[in-house]
LUMLOKOL-172155 format. One record per residue (C-alpha): residue in one letter; residue number from 1; x, y, z; chain. Coordinates in nm, 3 decimals, padded with zeros to 5 digits. Example, Ala and Ser with C-alpha at 12.3 -4.5 7.8 and 13.67 -1.06 7.14 Angstrom:
BEGIN
+------+-----+---------+---------+---------+------+
: code : pos :       u :       v :       w : unit :
+------+-----+---------+---------+---------+------+
:    A :   1 :  01.230 : -00.450 :  00.780 :    A :
:    S :   2 :  01.367 : -00.106 :  00.714 :    A :
+------+-----+---------+---------+---------+------+
end
This chain:
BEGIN
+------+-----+---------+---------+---------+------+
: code : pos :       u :       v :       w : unit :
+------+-----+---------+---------+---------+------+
:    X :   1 : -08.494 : -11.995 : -00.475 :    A :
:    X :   2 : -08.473 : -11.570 : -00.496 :    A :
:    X :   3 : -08.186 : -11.439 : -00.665 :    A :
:    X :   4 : -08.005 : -11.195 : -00.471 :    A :
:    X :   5 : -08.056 : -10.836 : -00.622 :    A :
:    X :   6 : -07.675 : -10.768 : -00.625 :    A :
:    X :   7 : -07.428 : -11.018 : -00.701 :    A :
:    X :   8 : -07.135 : -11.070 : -00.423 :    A :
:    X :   9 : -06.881 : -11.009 : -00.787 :    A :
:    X :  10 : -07.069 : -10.721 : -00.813 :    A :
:    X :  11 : -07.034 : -10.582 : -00.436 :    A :
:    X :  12 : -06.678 : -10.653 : -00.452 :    A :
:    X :  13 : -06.631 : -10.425 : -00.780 :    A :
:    X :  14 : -06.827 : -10.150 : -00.624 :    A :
:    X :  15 : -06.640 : -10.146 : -00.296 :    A :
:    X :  16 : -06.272 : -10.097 : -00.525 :    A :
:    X :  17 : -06.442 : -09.862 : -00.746 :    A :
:    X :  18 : -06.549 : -09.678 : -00.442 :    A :
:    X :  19 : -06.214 : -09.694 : -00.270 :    A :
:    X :  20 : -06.061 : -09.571 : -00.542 :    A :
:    X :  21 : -06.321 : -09.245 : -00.583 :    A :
:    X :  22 : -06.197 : -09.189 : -00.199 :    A :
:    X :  23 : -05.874 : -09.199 : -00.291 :    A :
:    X :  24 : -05.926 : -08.922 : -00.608 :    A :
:    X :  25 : -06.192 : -08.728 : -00.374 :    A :
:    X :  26 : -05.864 : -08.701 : -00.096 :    A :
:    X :  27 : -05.636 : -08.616 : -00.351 :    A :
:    X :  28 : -05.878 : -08.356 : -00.482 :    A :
:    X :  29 : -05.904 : -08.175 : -00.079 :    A :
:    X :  30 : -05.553 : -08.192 : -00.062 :    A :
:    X :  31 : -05.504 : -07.990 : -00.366 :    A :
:    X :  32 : -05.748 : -07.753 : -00.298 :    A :
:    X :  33 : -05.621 : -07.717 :  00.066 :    A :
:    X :  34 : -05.235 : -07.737 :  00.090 :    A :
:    X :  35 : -05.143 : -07.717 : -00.290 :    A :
:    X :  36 : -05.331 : -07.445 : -00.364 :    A :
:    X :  37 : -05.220 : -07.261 : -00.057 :    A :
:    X :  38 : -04.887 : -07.337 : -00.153 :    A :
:    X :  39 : -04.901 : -07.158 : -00.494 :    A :
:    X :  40 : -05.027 : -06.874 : -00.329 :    A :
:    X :  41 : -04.818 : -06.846 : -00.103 :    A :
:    X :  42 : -04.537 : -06.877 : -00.390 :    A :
:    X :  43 : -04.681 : -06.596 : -00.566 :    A :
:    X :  44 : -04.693 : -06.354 : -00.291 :    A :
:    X :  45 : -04.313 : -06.420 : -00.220 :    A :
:    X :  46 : -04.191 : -06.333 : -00.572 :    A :
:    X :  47 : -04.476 : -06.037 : -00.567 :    A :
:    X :  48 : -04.681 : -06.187 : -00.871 :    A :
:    X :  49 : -05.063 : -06.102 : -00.909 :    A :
:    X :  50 : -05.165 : -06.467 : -00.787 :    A :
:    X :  51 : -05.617 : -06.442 : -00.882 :    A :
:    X :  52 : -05.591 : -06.520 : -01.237 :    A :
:    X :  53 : -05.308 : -06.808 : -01.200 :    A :
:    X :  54 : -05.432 : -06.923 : -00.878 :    A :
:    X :  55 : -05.780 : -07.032 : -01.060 :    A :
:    X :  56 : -05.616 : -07.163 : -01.421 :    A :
:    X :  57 : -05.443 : -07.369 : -01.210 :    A :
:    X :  58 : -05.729 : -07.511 : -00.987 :    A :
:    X :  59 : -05.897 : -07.558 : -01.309 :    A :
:    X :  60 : -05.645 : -07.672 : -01.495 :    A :
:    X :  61 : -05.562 : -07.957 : -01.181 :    A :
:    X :  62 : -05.958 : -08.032 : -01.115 :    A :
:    X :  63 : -05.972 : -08.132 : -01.522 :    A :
:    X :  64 : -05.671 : -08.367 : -01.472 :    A :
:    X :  65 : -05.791 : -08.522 : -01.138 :    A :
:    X :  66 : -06.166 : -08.578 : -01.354 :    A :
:    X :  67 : -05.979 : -08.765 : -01.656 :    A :
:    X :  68 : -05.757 : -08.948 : -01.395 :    A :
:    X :  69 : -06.121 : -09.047 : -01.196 :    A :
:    X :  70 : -06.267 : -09.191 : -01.508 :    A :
:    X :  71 : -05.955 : -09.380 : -01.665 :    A :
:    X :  72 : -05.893 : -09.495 : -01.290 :    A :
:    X :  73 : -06.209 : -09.630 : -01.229 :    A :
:    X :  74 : -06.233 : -09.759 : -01.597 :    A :
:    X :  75 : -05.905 : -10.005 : -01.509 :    A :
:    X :  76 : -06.015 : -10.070 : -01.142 :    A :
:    X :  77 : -06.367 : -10.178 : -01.298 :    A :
:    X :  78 : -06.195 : -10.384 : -01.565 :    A :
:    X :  79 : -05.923 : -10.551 : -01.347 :    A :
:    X :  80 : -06.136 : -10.599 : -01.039 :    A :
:    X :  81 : -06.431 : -10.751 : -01.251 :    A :
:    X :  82 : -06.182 : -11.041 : -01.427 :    A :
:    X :  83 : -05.975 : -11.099 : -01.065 :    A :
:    X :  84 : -06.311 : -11.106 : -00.898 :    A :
:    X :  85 : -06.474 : -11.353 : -01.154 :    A :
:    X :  86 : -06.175 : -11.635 : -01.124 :    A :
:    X :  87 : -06.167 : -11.597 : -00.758 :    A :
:    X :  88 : -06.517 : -11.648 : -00.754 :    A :
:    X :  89 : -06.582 : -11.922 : -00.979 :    A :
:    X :  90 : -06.546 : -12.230 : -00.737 :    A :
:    X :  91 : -06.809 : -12.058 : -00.527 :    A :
:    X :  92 : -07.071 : -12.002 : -00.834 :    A :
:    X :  93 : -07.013 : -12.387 : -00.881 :    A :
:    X :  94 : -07.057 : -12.441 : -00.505 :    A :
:    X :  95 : -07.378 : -12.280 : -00.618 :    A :
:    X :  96 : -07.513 : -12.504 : -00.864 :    A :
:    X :  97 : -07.374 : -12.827 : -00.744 :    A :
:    X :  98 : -07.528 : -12.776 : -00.472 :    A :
:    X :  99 : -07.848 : -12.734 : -00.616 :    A :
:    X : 100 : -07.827 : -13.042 : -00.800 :    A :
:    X : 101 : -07.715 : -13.225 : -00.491 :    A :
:    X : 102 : -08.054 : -13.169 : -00.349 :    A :
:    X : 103 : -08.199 : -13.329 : -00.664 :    A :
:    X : 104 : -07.975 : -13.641 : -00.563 :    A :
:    X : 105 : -07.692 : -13.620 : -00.855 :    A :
:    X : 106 : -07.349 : -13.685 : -00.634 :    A :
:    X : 107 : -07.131 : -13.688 : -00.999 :    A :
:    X : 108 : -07.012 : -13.330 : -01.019 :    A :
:    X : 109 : -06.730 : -13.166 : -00.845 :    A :
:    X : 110 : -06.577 : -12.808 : -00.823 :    A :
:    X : 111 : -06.234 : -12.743 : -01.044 :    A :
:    X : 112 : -06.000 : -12.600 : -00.846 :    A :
:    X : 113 : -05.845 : -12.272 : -00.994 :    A :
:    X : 114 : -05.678 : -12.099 : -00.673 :    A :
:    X : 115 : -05.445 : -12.233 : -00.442 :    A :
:    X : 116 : -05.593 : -11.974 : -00.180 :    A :
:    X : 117 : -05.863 : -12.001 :  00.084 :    A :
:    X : 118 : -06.134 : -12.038 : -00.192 :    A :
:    X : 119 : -05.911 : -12.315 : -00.329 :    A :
:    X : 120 : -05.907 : -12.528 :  00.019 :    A :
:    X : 121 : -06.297 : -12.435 :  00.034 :    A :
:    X : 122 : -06.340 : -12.587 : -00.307 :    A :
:    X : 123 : -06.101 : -12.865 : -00.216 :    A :
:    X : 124 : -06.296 : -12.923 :  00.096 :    A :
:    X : 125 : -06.685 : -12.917 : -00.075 :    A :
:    X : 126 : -06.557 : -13.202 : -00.306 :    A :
:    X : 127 : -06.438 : -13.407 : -00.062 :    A :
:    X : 128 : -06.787 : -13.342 :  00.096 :    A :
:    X : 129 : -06.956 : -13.452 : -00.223 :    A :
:    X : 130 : -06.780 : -13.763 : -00.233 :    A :
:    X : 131 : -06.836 : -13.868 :  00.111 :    A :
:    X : 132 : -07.162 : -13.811 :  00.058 :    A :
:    X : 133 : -07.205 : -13.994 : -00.249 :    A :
:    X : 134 : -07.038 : -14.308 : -00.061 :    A :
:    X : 135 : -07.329 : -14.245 :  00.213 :    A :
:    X : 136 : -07.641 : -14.230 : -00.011 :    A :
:    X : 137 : -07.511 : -14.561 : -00.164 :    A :
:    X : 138 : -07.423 : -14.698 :  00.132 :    A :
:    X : 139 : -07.795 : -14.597 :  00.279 :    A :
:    X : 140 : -07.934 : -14.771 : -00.094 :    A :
:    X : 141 : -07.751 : -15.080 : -00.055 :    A :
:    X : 142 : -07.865 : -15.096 :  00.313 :    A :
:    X : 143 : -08.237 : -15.075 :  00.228 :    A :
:    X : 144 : -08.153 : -15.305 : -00.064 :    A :
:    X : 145 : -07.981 : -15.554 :  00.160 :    A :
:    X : 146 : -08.250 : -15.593 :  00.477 :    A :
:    X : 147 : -08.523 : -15.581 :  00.179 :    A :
:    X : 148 : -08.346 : -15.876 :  00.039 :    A :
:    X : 149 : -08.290 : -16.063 :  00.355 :    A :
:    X : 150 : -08.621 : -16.034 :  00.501 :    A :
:    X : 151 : -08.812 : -16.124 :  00.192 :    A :
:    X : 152 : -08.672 : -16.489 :  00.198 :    A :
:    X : 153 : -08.778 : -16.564 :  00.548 :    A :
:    X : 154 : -09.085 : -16.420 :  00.548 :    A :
:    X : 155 : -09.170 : -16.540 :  00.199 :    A :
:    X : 156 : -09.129 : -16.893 :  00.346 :    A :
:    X : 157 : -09.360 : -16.831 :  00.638 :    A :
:    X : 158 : -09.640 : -16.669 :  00.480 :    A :
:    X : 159 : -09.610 : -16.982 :  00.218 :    A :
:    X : 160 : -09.642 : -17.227 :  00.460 :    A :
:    X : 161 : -09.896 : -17.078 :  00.683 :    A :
:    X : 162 : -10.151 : -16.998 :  00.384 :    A :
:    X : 163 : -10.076 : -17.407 :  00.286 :    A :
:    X : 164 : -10.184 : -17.459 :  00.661 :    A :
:    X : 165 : -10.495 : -17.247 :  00.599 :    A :
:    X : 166 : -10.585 : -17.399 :  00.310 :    A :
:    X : 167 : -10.519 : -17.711 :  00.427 :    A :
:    X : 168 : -10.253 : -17.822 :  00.172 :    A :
:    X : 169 : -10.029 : -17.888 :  00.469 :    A :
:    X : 170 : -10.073 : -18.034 :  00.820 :    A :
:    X : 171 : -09.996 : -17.814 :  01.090 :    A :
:    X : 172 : -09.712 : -18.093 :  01.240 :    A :
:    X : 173 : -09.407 : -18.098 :  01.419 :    A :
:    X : 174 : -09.181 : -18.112 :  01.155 :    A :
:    X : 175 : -09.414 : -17.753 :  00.965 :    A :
:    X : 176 : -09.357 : -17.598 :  01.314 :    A :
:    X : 177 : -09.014 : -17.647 :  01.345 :    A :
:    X : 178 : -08.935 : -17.476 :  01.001 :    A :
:    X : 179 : -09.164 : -17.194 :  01.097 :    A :
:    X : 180 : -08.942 : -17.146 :  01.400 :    A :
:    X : 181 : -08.629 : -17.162 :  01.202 :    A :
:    X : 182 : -08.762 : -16.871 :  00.969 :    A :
:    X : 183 : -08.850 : -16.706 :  01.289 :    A :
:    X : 184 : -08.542 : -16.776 :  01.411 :    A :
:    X : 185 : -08.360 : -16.618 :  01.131 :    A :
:    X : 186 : -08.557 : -16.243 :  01.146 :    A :
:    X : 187 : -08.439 : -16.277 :  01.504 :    A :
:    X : 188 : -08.050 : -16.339 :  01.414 :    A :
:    X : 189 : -08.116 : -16.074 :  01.144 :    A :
:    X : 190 : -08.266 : -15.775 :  01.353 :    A :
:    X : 191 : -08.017 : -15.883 :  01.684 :    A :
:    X : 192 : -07.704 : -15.812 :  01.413 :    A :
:    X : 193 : -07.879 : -15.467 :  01.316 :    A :
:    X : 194 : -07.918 : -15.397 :  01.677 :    A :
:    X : 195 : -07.584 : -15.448 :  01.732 :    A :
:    X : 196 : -07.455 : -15.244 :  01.425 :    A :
:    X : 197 : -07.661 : -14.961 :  01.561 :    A :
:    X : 198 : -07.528 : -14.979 :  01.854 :    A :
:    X : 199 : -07.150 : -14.964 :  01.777 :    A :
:    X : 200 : -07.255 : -14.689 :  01.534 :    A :
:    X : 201 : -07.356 : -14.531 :  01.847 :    A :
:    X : 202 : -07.066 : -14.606 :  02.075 :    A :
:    X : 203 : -06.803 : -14.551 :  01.879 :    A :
:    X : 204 : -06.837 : -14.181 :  01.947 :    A :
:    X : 205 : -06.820 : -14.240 :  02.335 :    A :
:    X : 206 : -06.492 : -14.474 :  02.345 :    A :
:    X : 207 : -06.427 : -14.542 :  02.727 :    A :
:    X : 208 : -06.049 : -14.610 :  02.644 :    A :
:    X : 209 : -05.855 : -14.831 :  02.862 :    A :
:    X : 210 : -05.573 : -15.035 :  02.913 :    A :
:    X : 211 : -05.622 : -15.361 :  02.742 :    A :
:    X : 212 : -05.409 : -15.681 :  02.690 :    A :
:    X : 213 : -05.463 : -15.801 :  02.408 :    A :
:    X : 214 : -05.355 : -16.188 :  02.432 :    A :
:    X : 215 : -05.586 : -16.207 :  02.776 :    A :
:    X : 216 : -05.854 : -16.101 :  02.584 :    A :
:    X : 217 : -05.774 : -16.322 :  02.261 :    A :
:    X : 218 : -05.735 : -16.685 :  02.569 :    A :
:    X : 219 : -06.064 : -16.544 :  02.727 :    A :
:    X : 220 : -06.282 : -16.556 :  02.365 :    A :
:    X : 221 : -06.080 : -16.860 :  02.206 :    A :
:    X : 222 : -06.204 : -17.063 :  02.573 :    A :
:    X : 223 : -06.553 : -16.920 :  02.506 :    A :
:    X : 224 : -06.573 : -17.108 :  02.161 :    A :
:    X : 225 : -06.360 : -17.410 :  02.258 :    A :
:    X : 226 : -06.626 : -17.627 :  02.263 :    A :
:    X : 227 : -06.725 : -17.509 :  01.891 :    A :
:    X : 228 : -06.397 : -17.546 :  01.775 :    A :
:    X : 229 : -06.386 : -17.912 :  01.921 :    A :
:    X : 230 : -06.675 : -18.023 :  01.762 :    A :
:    X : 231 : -06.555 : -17.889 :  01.396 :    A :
:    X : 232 : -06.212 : -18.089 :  01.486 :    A :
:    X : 233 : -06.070 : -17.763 :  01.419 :    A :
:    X : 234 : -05.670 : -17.733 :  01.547 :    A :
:    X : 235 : -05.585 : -17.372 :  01.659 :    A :
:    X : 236 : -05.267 : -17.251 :  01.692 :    A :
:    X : 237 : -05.212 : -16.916 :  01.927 :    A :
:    X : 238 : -04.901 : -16.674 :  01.874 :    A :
:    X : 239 : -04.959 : -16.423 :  02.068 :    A :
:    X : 240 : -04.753 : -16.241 :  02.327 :    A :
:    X : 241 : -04.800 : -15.950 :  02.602 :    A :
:    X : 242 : -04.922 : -15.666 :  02.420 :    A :
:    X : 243 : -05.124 : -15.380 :  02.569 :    A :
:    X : 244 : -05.346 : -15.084 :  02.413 :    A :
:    X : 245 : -05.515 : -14.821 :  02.476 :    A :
:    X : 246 : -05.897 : -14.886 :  02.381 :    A :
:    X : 247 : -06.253 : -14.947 :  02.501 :    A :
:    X : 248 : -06.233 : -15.327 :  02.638 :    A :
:    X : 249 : -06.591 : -15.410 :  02.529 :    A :
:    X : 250 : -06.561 : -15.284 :  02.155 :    A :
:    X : 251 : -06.251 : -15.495 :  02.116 :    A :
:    X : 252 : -06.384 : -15.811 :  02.267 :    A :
:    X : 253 : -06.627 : -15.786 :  01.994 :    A :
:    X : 254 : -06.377 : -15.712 :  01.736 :    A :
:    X : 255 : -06.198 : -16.062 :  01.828 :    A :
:    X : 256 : -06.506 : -16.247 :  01.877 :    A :
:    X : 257 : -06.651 : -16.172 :  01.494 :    A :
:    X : 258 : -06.279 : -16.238 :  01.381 :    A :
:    X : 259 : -06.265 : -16.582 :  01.558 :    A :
:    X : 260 : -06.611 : -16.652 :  01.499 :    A :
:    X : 261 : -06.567 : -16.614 :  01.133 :    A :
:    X : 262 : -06.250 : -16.827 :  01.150 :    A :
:    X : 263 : -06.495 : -17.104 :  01.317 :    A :
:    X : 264 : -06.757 : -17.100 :  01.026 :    A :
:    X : 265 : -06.510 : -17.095 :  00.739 :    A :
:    X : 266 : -06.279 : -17.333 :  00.862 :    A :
:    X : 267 : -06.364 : -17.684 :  00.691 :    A :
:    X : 268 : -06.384 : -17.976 :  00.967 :    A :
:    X : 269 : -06.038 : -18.094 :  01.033 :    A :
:    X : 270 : -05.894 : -17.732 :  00.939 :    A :
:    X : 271 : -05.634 : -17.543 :  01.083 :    A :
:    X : 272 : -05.626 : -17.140 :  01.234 :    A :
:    X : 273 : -05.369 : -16.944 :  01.321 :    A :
:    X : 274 : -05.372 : -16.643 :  01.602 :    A :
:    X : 275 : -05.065 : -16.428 :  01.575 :    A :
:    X : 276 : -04.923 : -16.103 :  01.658 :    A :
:    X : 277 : -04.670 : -15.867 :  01.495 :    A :
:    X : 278 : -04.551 : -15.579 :  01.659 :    A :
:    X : 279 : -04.367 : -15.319 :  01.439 :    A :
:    X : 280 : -04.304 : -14.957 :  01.591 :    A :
:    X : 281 : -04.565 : -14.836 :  01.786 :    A :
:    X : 282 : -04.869 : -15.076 :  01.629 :    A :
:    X : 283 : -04.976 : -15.458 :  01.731 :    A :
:    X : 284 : -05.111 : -15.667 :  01.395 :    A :
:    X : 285 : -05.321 : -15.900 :  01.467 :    A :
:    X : 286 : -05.338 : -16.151 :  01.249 :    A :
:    X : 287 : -05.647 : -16.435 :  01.198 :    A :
:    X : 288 : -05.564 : -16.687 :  00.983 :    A :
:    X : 289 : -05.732 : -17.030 :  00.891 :    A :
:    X : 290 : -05.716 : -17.292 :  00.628 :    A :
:    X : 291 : -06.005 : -17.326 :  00.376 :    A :
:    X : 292 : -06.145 : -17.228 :  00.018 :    A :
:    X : 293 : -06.024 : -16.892 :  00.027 :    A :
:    X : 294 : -06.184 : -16.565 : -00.135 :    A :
:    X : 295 : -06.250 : -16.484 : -00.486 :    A :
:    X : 296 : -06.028 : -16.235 : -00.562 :    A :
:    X : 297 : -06.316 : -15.980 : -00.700 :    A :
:    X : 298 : -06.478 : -16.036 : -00.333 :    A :
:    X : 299 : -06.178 : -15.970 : -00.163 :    A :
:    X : 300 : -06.224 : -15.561 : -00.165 :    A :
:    X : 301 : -06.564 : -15.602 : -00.019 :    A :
:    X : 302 : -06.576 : -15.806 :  00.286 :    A :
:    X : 303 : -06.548 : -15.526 :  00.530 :    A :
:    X : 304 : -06.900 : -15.382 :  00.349 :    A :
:    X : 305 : -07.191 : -15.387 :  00.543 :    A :
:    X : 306 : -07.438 : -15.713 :  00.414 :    A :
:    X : 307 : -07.167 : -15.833 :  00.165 :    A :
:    X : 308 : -07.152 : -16.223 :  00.160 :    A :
:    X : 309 : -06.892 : -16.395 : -00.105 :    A :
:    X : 310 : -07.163 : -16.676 : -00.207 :    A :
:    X : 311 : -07.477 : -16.458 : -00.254 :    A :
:    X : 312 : -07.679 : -16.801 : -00.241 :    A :
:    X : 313 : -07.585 : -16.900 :  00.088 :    A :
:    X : 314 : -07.820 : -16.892 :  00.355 :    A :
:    X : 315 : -07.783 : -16.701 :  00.676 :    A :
:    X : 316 : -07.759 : -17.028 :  00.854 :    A :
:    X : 317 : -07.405 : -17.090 :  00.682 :    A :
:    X : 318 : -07.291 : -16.729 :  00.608 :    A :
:    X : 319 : -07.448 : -16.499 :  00.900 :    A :
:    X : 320 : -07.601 : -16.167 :  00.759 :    A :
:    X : 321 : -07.251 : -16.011 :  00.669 :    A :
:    X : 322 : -07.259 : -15.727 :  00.926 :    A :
:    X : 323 : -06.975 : -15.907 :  01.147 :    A :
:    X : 324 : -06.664 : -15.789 :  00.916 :    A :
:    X : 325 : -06.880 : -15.439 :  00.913 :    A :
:    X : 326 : -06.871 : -15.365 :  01.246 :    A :
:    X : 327 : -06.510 : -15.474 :  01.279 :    A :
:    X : 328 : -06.373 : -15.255 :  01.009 :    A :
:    X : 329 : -06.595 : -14.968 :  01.189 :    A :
:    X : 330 : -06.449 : -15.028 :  01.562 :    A :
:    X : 331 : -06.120 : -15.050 :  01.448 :    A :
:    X : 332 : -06.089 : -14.754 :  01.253 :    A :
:    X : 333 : -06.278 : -14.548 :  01.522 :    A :
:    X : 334 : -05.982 : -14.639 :  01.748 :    A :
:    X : 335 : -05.723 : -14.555 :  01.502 :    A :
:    X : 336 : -05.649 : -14.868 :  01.351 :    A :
:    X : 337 : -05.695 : -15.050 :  00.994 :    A :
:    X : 338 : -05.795 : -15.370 :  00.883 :    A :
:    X : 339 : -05.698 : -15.546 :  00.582 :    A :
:    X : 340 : -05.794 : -15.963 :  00.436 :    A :
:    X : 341 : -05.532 : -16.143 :  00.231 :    A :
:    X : 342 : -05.643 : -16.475 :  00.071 :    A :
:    X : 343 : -05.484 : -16.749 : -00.139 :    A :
:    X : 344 : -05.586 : -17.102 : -00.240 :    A :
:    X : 345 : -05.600 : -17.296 :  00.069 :    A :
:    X : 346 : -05.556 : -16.987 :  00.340 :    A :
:    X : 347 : -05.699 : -16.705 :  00.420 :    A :
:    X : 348 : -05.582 : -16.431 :  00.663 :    A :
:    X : 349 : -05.781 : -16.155 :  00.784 :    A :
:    X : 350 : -05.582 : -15.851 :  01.008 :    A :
:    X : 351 : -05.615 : -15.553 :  01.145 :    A :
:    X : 352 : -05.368 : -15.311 :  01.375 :    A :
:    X : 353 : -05.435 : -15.090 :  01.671 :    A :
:    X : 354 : -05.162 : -14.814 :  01.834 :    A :
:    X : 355 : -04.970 : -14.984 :  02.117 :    A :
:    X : 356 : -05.023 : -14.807 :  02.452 :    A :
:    X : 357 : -04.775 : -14.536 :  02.504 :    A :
:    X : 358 : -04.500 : -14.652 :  02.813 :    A :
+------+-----+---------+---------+---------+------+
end
């Protein structure tokens, strides 16, 4: 990277020190001018031979102005260079943070030491660091996690098709029925990354809408009925007439992860519980169902894209952990949180949107 030739704390002491020679080089044309005419004028009056006076005492003023010029510009230099520097010094960090951010080290941040416009900047840049920070690991983890959830699957049918070519295993029903299960599984896989990419996308183009929430909670909950049934799993709605302001088809997804998880963590014979709590202008809605529960040290990363509590289970049993993901992500977009709350025997996951203004 080229240095610049003059540095910016530099510039700024040269354009004071240059004010201030203005200010002397004025001063000096007014003396010569007006003062000077003055003092002739002075002498004339009271009939005094004014030559020899009149240049003493341009002399004598030109000296003083010099002395003043130098000691002026000595403080202005002085002052303006130490003022300069501390205003300055969050930027020359800016500077070489941000070099090391290109070399992918996310751990340093600017000290604040104004509570001026430099101050907000610096304020702002760190907040920039640590968002980026949480992106990079967010894009590592992601790499981490398909790596880790592809190898499995394909692991398995590149095992069992080299035993088929080297005829350790019989190419029969049952062999081609696993194979399509693996298969199976990259499908589920690369349909929920689809669909993460996809709210990703939409949630910058909301096509808000009035939406009732409890018609849209009966309309899913019918959809899965038959699931439900076969689980022997007893839901309980309380729900009531709310409406929002939202896009319909990012919030129908929203309830469908939220009941769907309810469906696979519910043990056969469970209960679940749909409410709603309205407090000031927000709706909670609230998903709760009987069960296990979650570890405590898992609770704070559900919502994370590819987290599963039980990193042994299979995506059969515990999906690819992008539902909870793209939940979290929809409902913040529309202005909302979500939140998880789990004891022995229950677990409640919640999240709020702003009610639709009357």
């Amino acid at each position: 990277m080229v240095q610049p030739k003059i540095g910016l704390i530099w510039k700024l002491v040269a354009l004071n020190l240059v004010s201030v020679g203005i200010v002397i080089l004025i001063t000096w044309q007014v003396v010569d001018r007006l003062a000077a005419d003055y003092f002739m004028g002075l002498m004339k009056q009271y009939k005094i031979d004014p030559q020899v006076l009149h240049t003493t005492f341009l002399h004598t003023t030109h000296k003083f102005l010099l002395l003043a010029l130098m000691a002026g510009l000595g403080l202005v230099a002085i002052f303006s260079f130490t003022v300069t520097r501390k205003m300055l010094r969050s930027l020359t960090q800016m500077i070489a943070i941000t070099r090391n951010l290109a070399l992918g080290d996310y751990t340093q941040q600017v000290k604040v030491v104004t509570h001026d416009e430099v101050g907000e900047l610096a304020h702002a840049f760190n907040r920039m660091v640590e968002s980026l920070e949480k992106i990079e690991k967010m894009r590592k983890d992601l790499v981490a996690n398909v790596a880790h959830e592809l190898r499995t699957p394909l692991n398995n049918i590149r095992g069992q098709l080299e035993a088929i070519q080297d005829r350790l295993m019989p190419p029969s029903i049952n062999t081609i029925n696993s194979l399509h299960e693996e298969v199976l599984r990259l499908v589920r896989l690369v349909e929920a990354l689809h669909r993460l990419s996809q709210i990703d996308a939409q949630t910058h183009f909301l096509r808000r809408e009035r939406v009732e929430i409890a018609d849209l909670i009966v309309r899913v909950i019918e959809k899965e009925q038959a699931a439900f049934d076969k689980k022997r799993i007893r839901i309980k709605m309380e729900i009531q007439p709310i409406s929002v302001l939202a896009d319909a088809d990012q919030i129908v997804q929203v309830v469908r992860n939220l009941i769907l998880n309810i469906r696979e963590y519910t043990p056969e014979g469970g209960n679940a519980t749909l409410g709603m709590i309205v407090s000031e202008n927000r709706v909670k809605v609230v998903f709760r169902n009987s069960g296990d529960g979650i570890a405590p040290e898992d609770l704070p990363h559900i919502f994370e894209r590819f987290y599963r509590c039980e990193k042994s289970r299979s995506q059969e049993t515990g999906g690819a952990g992008i539902g909870l993901a793209i939940v979290k992500q929809v409902v913040e977009t529309h202005g909302g949180q979500v939140g998880a709350e789990s004891r022995h025997g229950e677990t409640s996951i919640w999240f709020t949107l702003p009610l639709l203004s009357s």
